[in-house]
Structure formats: C-alpha cells, structure tokens
N, C-alpha and C positions, 0 to 999 in steps of 0.2 A: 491522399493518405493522411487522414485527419490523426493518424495517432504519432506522426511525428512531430507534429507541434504542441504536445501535452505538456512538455517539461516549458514552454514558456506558457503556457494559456495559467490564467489566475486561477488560484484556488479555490475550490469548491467551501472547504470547511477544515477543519484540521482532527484528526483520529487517533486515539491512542492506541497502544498494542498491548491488549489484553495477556496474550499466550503466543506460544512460538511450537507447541507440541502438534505437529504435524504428522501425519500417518504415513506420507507417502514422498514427502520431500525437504528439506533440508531451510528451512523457514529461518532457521536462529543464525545463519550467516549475514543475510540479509534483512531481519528486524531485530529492538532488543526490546524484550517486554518492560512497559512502562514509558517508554518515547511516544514523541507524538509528530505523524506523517503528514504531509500536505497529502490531501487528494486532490488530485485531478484530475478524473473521471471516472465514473460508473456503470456496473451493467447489473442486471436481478442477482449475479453469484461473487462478485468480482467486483476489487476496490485495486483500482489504479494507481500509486501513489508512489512519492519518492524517496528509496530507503533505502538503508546503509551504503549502498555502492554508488548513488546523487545517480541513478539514473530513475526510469521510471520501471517498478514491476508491478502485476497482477497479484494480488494476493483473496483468497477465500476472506467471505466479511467476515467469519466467526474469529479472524487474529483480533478486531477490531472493536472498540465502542467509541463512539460520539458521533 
C-alpha cells in the first residue's frame, strides 16, 4: 500500500493553488488560494499533495499551477 508512505516520501516539486471554486465539493476547507503545496504524487487527473489539514489529499490539477 504505496499510498501510505506519501506523507514521508520527498517531494516531487512544489504547487501553487490557483482557485478553490469547486462544482461539487467543498475544496476552500482544505486549500487557500495563493499557498503553495508539496506534491507527492501524481496521476493523468489528480495531484496528491499536503494541505491545510498536514495530511495528504487528492485534489483536481486545475486548483493548481507549477
């Protein structure tokens, strides 16, 4: 279960949070536009990274640039 060691594996690059206006879920608890995330892994839809609550969530790449 490779995704329980993401919060220590080193970071990929660091991401800033564009927007927080989500369609379908509640995104601005857990990011604040203008911060900048560790990632720590990725898929084609989805950036893994560690935000407001220090744990790791999923998030759509379009919250994201860099």
């Amino acid at each position: 279960m490779i995704h329980q060691q993401w919060e220590t594996n080193k970071t990929i690059r660091e991401l800033t949070c564009v927007h927080t206006d989500a369609k379908k879920y509640m995104v601005n608890r857990a990011l604040t536009v203008g911060n900048t995330y560790p990632l720590k892994n990725e898929t084609d839809e989805f950036y893994f990274v560690i935000d407001n609550t220090g744990k790791i969530g999923g998030y759509y790449k379009e919250y994201f640039k860099g």
